[in-house]
C-alpha positions in Angstrom: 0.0 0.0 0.0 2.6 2.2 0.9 5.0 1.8 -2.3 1.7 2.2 -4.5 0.8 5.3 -2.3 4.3 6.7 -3.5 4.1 6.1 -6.9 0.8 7.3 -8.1 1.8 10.5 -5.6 4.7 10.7 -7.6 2.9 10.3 -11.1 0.3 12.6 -10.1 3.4 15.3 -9.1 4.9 15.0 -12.8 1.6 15.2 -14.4 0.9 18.5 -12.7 4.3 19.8 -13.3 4.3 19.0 -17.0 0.4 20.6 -17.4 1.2 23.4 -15.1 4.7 24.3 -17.5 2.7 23.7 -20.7 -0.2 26.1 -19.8 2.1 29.0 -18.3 4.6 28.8 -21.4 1.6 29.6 -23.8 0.3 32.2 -21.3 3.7 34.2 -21.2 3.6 33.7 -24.6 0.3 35.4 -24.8 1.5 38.5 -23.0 4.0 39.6 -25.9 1.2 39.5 -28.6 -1.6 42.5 -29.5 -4.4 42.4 -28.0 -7.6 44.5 -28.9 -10.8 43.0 -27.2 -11.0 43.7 -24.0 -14.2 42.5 -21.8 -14.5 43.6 -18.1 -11.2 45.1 -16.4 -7.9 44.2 -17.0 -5.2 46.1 -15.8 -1.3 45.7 -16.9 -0.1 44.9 -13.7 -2.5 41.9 -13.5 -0.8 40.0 -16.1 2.4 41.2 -15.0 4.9 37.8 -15.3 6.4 39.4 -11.7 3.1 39.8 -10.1 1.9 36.2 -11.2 5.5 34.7 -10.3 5.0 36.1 -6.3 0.9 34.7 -6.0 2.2 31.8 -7.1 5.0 32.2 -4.0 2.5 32.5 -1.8 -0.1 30.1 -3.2 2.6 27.0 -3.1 3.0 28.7 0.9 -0.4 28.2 1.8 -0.3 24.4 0.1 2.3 23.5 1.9 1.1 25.0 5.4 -2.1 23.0 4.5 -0.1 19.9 3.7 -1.7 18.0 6.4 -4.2 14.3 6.0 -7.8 14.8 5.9 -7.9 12.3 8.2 -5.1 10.7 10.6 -2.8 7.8 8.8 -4.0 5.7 11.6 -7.7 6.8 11.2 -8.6 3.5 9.2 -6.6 1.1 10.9 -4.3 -1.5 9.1 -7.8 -3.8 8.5 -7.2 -5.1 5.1 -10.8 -4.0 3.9 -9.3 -0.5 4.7 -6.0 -0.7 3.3 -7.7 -2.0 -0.4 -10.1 0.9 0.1 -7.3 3.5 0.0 -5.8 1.3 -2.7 -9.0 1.5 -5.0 -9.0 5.9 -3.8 -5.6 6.0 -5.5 -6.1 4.2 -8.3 -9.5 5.7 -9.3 -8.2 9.1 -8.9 -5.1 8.3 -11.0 -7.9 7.3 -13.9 -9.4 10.7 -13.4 -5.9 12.6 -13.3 -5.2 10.6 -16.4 -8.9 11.6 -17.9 -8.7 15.3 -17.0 -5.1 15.7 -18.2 -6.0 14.5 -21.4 -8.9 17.2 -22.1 -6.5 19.9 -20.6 -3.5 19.5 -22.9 -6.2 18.7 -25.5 -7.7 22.0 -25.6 -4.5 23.5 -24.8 -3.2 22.3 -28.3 -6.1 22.4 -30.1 -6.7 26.0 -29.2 -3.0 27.1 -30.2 -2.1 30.4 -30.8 -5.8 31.6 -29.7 -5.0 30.4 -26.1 -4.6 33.6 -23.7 -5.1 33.7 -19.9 -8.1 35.3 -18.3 -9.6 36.1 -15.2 -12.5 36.4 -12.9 -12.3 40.6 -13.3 -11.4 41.1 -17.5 -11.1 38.8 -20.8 -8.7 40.0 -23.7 -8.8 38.6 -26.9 -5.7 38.7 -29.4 -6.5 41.2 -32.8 -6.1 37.5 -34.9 -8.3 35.5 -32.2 -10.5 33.0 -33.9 -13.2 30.4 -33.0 -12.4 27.4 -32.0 -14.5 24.5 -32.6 -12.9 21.4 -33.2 -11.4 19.1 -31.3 -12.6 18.6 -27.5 -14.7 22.1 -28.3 -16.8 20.1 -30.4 -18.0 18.6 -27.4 -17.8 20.9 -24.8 -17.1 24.8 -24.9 -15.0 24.8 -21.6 -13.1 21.6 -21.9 -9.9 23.3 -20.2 -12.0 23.4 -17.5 -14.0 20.1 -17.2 -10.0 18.5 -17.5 -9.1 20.5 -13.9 -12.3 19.5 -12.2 -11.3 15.9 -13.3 -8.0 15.9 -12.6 -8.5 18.0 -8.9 -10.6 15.2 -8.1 -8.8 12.5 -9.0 -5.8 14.3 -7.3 -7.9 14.7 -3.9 -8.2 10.9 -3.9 -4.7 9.7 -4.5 -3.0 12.9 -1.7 -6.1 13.1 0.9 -4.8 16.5 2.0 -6.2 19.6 3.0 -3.9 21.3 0.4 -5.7 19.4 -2.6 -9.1 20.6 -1.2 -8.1 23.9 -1.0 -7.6 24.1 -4.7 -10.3 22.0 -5.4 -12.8 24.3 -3.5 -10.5 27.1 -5.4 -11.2 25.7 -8.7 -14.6 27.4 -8.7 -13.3 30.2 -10.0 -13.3 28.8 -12.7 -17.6 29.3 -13.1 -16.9 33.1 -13.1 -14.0 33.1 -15.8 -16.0 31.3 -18.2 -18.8 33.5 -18.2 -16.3 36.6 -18.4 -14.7 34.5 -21.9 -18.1 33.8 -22.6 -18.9 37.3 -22.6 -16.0 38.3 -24.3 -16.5 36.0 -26.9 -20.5 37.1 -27.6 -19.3 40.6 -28.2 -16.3 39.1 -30.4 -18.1 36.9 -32.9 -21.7 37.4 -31.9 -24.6 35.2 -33.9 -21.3 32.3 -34.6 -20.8 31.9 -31.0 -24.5 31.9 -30.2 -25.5 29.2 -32.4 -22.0 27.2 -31.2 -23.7 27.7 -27.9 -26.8 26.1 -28.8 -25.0 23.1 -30.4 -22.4 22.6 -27.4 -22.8 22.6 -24.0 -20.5 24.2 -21.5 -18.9 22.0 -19.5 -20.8 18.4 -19.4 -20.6 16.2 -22.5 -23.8 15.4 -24.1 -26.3 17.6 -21.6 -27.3 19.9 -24.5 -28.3 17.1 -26.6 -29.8 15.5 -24.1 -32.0 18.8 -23.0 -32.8 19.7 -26.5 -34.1 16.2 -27.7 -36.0 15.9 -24.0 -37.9 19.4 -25.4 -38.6 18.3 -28.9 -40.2 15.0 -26.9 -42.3 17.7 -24.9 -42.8 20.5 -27.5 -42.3 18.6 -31.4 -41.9 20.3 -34.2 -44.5 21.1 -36.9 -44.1 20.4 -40.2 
């Protein structure tokens, strides 16, 4: 239990590391391009490199002063029922680190050269932005997003810390920057967005299709 404890913590350390470096390469990237749409309020020093280098100083701070077992290591006991429960924690949470990496560097790479970073308070969109809606955005119009949720969870099974939960209650954020993009992207490409909108839904796979064909059932059309 131990040695499999180690390695999927381990696995689940590299796969954050390698997401983490591919998504802040293409947002410092972002920084040294022109920009021209701008939704809500962005201000230089907010997408300063320096300014994100020190929150992310103190944000590692506060993980590591939270670095501390949801419950006791002795909490369960050494019963072999609770020693294969832990066991089957890890490994499901490794598939869903697995599942929501895949939809992260997915979208990351699909997007390419229209990826930029956002936040809660302001949007900007380069002058060449485009729509994107192929790939995983063909499924979902957030799929960035749906890949953290996955892979927080998955990461809150295999560490069991407080730190994890932090950033997994954190990740909500996440809600209020999509409707700022969403926003920003209405006033960019107006009626295209609004019918990809109707077509995809924003986070859940299928649950658009599954709405609309539940109102044609209730309301059919004529003709």
């Amino acid at each position: 239990m131990a040695l499999l404890d180690r390695s999927l913590g381990w696995f689940a350390l590299v796969a954050w590391v390698g997401m983490t470096a591919v998504v802040l390469i293409s947002c410092v990237r972002g920084l040294r391009r022109p920009q021209v749409q701008v939704t809500g309020r962005t201000t230089p020093i907010l997408r300063s490199p320096w300014l994100m280098t020190l929150l992310l100083i103190v944000y590692l701070a506060v993980l590591v002063l939270l670095w501390r077992p949801i419950w006791p290591a002795g909490a369960t006991g050494t019963r072999p029922d609770a020693t294969t429960f832990l066991a089957a924690l890890s490994l499901v949470g490794t598939f869903l680190l697995i599942i929501g990496a895949v939809w992260i560097l997915w979208g990351r790479f699909t997007l390419g050269q229209s990826h930029n970073i956002s936040s809660v308070t302001g949007v900007q969109l380069f002058a060449d932005h485009r729509l994107v809606t192929t790939g995983p955005y063909a499924f979902v119009r957030h799929p960035m997003y749906l890949g953290f949720a996955l892979a927080m969870l998955g990461t809150l099974l295999i560490y069991r810390t407080w730190s994890i939960l932090f950033i997994a209650v954190h990740g909500l954020v996440f809600v209020f920057r999509a409707r700022r993009e969403e926003e920003a992207l209405t006033a960019t490409f107006g009626q295209e967005w609004q019918e990809y909108c109707r077509r995809v839904p924003a986070i859940i796979p299928g649950w658009r299709r599954r709405k609309l064909v539940e109102g044609e059932e209730r309301h059919p059309r004529q003709g």
